[in-house]
Structure formats: C-alpha cells, structure tokens
N, C-alpha and C positions, 0 to 999 in steps of 0.2 A: 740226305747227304751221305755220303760213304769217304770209308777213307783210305781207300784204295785210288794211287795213282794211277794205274795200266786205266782207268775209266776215264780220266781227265785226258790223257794223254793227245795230243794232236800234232800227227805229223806234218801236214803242212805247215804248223806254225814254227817246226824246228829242223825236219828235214829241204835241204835247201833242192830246189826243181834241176833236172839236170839242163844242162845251157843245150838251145837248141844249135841248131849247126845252121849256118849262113843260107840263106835262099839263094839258088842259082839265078841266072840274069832270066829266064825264060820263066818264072816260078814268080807267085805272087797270088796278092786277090784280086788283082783288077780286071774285067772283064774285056776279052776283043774287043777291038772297037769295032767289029760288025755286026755285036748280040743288039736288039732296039732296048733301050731303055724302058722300066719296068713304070709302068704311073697312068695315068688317063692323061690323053692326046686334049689338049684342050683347042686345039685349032681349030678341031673339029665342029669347036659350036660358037656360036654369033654370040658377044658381049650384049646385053642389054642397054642403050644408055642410059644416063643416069638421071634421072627427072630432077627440077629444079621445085624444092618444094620449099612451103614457107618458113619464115623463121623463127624457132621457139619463143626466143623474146625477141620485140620488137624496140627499135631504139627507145621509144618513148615510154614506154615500160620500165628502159635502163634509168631514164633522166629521173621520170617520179619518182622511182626507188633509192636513188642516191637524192634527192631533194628528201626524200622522208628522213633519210639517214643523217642527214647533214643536219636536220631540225631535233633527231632527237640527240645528235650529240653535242650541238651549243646548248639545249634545254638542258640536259644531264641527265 
C-alpha cells in the first residue's frame, strides 16, 4: 500500500464527462433500411420434421409408481 493520494486518484469517478450535444435528425446508429441484415438467411434450408417418438414413462409406469407410493405412505 502507499500513501500517497495522486495513485488513488480516479478521474472518472470525480471529473463529471462533458454533455454530449444533441444528435441531428439525420444522425443516429440505425442502419438504412436498404443495408440486408447481418445473420444466416434461414429460409434457405428445409425444417426437418419432427418425428413422433415414444414416451419416456408410460401411463402405466405413472399408475404402479403412485400405487407404491400410496402403500408406503398408509404403511408409514
């Protein structure tokens, strides 16, 4: 550590930023609306469909599991 202020010293946290000046009507970040937009064109390619597959638990799996559950919780 030192103890000398001038090292501590941070102007941003004490000099305040000067105010910018108003943007003209023509001035901005938005782009023409004639630039194409920047990304992968997904149109381009055929969706997959979605295959129908089967289901992790099946009802009857649901029913024994809550019939177990229901037996161990009247047994205690």
């Amino acid at each position: 550590m030192t103890d000398q202020k001038e090292e501590y010293y941070q102007p941003w946290l004490r000099d305040p930023a000067p105010p910018e000046p108003a943007r003209a009507e023509g001035e901005g970040l938005a782009k023409p609306a004639e630039t194409p937009p920047v990304g992968i064109d997904l149109s381009r390619y055929a969706a997959e469909p979605a295959k129908a597959r089967a289901p992790l638990v099946r009802p009857a799996q649901i029913k024994s599991g809550a019939a177990m559950l229901w037996t161990h919780v009247r047994g205690g």
